[in-house]
C-alpha positions in Angstrom: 73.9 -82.5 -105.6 77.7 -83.3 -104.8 79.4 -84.7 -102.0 80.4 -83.4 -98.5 83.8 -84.3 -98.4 85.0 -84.8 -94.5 88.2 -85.6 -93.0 88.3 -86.9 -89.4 91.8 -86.3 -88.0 93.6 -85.4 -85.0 97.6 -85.1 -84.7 97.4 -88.0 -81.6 96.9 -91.5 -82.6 94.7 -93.6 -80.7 92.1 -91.1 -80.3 89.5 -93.7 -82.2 89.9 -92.3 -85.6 89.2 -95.4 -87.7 86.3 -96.5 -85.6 84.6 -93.0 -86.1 85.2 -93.2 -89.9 83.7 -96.8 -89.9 81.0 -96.4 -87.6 80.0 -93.0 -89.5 79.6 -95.1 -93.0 78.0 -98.0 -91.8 75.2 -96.2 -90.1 75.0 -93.4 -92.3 74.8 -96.0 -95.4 72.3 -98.4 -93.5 69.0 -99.1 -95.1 67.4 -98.6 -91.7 68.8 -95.3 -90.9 69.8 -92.4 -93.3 70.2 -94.7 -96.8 73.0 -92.2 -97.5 75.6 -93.1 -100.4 79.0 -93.0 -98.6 82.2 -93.3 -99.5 85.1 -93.7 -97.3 88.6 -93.1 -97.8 91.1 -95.0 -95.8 94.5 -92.3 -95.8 96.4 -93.8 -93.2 99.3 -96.3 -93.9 98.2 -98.1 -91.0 94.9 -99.1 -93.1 92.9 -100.1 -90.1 90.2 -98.8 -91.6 90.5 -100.9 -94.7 91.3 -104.4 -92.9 88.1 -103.2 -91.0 85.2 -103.2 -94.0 87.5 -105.5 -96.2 88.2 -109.3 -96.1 92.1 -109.4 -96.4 91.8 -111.8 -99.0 90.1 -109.4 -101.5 92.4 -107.2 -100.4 95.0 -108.8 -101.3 94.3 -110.3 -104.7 91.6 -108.0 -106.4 93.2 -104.8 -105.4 97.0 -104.5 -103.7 98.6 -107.1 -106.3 96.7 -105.0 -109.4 98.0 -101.8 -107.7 94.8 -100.8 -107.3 95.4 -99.2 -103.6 96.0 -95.8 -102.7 100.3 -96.0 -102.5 100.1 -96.7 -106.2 97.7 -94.1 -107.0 100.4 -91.1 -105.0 103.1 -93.6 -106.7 101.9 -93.1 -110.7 98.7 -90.5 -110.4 99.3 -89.7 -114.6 98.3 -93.4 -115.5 95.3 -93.2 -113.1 94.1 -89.9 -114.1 94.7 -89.8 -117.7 92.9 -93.6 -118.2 90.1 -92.5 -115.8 90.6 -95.5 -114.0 88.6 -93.8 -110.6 86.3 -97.0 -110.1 89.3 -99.2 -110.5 90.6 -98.0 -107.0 86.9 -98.6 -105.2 85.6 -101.6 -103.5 82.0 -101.6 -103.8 81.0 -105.3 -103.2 80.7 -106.8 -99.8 81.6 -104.0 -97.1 81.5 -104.4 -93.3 80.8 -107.2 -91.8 77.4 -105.5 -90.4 74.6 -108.3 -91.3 72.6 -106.2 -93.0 75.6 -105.0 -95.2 73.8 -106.2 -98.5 70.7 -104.3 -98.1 73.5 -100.7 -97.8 72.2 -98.6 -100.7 75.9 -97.3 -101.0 79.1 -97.9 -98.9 82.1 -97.6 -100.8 85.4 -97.9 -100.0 89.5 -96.4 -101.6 91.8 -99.0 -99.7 95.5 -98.3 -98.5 98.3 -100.3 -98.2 101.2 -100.4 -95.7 103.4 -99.1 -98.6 102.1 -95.5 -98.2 104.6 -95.1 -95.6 107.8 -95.3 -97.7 105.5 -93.7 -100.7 104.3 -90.8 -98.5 108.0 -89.7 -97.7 109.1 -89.8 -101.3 106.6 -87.8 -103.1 107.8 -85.4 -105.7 106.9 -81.8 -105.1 105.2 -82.3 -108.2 104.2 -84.5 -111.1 105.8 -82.9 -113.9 103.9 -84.9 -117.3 100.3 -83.9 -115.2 101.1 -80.3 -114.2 99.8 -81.0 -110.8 101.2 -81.1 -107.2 100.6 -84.3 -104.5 99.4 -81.7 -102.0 95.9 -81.7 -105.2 95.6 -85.1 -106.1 93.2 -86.9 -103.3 90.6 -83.1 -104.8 91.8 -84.2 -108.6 90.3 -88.0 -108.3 87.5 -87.8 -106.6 85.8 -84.6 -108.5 84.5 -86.9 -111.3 83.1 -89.0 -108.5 81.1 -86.9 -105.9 77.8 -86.6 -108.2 77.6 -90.3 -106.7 78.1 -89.7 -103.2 75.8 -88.0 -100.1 79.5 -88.3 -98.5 83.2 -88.6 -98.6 84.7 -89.8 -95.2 88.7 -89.5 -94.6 90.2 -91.1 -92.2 93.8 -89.3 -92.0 96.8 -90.3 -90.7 98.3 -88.7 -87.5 100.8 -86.5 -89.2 100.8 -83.4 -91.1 102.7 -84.6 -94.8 101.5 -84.1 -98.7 98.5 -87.0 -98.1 97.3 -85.2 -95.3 97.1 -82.2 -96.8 95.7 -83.6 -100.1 93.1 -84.8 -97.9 92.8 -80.9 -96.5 92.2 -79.5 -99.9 89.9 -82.1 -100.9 87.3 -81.6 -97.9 85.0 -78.9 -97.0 84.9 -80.1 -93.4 86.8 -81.7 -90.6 85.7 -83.6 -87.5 88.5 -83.8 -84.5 88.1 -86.7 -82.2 89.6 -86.4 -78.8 90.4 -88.1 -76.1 90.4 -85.8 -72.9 93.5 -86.1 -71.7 96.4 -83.7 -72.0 97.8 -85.7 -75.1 95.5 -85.8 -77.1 93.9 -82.3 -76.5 97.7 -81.3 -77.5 97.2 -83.0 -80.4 94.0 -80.8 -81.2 96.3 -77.2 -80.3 98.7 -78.5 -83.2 96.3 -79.9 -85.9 94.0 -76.3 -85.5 97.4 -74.4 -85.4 97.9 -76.8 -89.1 94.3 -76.7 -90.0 94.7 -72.5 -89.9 98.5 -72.5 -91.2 96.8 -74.1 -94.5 94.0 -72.1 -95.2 96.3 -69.3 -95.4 98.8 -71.2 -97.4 96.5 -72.6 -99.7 93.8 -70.1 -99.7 91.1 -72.4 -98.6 88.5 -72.5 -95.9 88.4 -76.2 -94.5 86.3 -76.2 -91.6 86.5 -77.5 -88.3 82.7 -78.3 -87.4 83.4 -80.3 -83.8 85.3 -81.4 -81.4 83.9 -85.7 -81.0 84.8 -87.1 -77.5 86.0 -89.9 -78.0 87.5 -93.0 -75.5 85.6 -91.3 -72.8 85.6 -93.5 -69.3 84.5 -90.7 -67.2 87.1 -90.7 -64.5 87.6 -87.4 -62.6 90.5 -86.1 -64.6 88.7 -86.7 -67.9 86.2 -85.2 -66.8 88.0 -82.5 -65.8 89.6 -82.1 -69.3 86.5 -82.6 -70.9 84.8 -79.5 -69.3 88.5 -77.3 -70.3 87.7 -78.5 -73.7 83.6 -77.4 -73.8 84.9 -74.0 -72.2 87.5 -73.6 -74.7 86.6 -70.8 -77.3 89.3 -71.3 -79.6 87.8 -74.7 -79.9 85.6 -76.4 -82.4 82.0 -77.0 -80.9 82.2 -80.4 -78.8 79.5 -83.0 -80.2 76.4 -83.6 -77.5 77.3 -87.1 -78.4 80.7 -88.4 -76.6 81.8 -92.2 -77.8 82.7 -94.4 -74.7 85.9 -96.3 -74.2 84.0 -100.0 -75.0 86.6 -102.5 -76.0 84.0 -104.7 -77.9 83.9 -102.3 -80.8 87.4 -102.4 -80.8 87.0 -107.1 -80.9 84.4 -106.3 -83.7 87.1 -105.3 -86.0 88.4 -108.5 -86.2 85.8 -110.6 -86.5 85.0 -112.0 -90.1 81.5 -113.4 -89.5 78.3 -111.3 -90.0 77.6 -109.1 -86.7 73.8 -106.9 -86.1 75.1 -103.1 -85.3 74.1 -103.6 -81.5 76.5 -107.0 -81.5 79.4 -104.7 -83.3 79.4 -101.5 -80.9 77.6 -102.7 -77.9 76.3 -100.5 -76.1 77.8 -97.8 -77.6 75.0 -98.5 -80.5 73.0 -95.6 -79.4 76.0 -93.0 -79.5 76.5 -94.0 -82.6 72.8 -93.5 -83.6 73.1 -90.0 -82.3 76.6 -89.6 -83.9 75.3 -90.1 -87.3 72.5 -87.8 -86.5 74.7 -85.5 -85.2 77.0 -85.6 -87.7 74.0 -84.7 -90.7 73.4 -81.6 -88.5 76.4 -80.3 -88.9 77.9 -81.3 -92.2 74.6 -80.7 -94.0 72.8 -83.1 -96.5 
């Protein structure tokens, strides 16, 4: 059985992206939850989400000096792909800083690098000694590996380029966090405007399966928003479960010592309980 391969995206920053994506894999991959084998993706130049399961240091020697982050791998895909070098490009030791992180049956992790953003503007329409287009190359490398994974998570950046769209073609589903405010419910009219642009373009079928409420704080107007968004047809089904606005998961990125998952999310540790749950309902096993 292969991997589902799902992007989480949404055309407004700071609508909790990277936290999703983390939170997803660690409790998805936790030996006392689902034990599922997961492997994240981090697509965004911003790399939150890799400064988030990885210690800078092994970062920085063991895979950005080797040019063994994704920038490199866009940058020089022949090398990559005709040396099978897949595993060269995944950290697989020492993941999160959840306590229990050794005890994870799988949680896997493709870093990025800051460099994607000149790399991601620069990209050839296509690679001529490969025969193959950037818009195919995030489906291309990870084919050989989904036979090891329950599930792919991609954490996309908040832009519609080649990456994102690689990312696209790669997934079978996508989850769209929003904040419910007018912003960021903008942000969900352009990406599904995108999301239905591409199938037809591409002649694929990537599939919005929810709409995740995200940075909720329950004040009148969002709350307001929120119940224009569950109303909406044209929108993606809104998850029962709705993330909180709770700073402390946002401190427990930066901390480097060992955390339980109720010290990393707080109280936000049964949402994501229910999130993961959720999240199997939907996507499938």
């Amino acid at each position: 059985m292969t991997a589902k391969v799902v992007s989480i995206c949404n055309l407004k920053g700071g609508v909790g992206k990277t936290t999703i994506v983390m939170a997803l894999a660690e409790y998805l991959a936790g030996d006392t939850m689902y034990r599922k084998r997961v492997l994240a993706i981090d697509l965004d130049p911003q790399t939150n989400l890799t400064g988030a399961l990885m210690s800078e240091e092994v970062w920085e020697k063991q895979f950005e000096s080797r040019k063994a982050t994704l920038p490199y791998l866009f940058r020089n895909p022949e090398d990559f792909l005709e040396n099978f070098k897949q595993h060269n490009f995944i950290v697989k030791e020492n993941i999160s800083n959840v306590r229990n992180r050794n005890s994870f049956t799988c949680l896997h992790l493709i870093p990025s690098s800051p460099r994607l953003f000149e790399i991601q503007e620069d990209l050839p329409s296509n690679y001529s000694s490969i025969n193959l287009k950037p818009v195919d190359l995030i489906r291309k490398i990870i084919k050989p590996l989904l036979e090891n994974y329950d599930y792919v998570l991609i954490d996309c950046p908040p832009n519609i380029n080649q990456v994102t769209k690689s990312a696209f073609l790669a997934s079978d589903a996508c989850i769209i966090p929003c904040v419910p405010n007018r912003m960021s419910i903008q942000g969900l009219d352009l990406l599904l405007e995108q999301i239905d642009k591409f199938n037809r373009n591409y002649v694929h079928n990537l599939k919005p399966v929810g709409t995740l409420i995200s940075r909720y704080n329950r004040t009148i107007a969002q709350s307001e928003n929120l119940q224009s968004i569950i109303t909406n047809p044209f929108y993606p089904h809104v998850f029962q479960t709705k993330i909180l606005e709770r700073a402390r998961i946002a401190e427990g990125l930066e901390l480097s010592n060992y955390l339980t998952y109720r010290q990393k999310y707080d109280d936000s540790h049964s949402s994501m309980v229910e999130l993961a749950k959720e999240f199997i309902q939907r996507v499938g096993k």
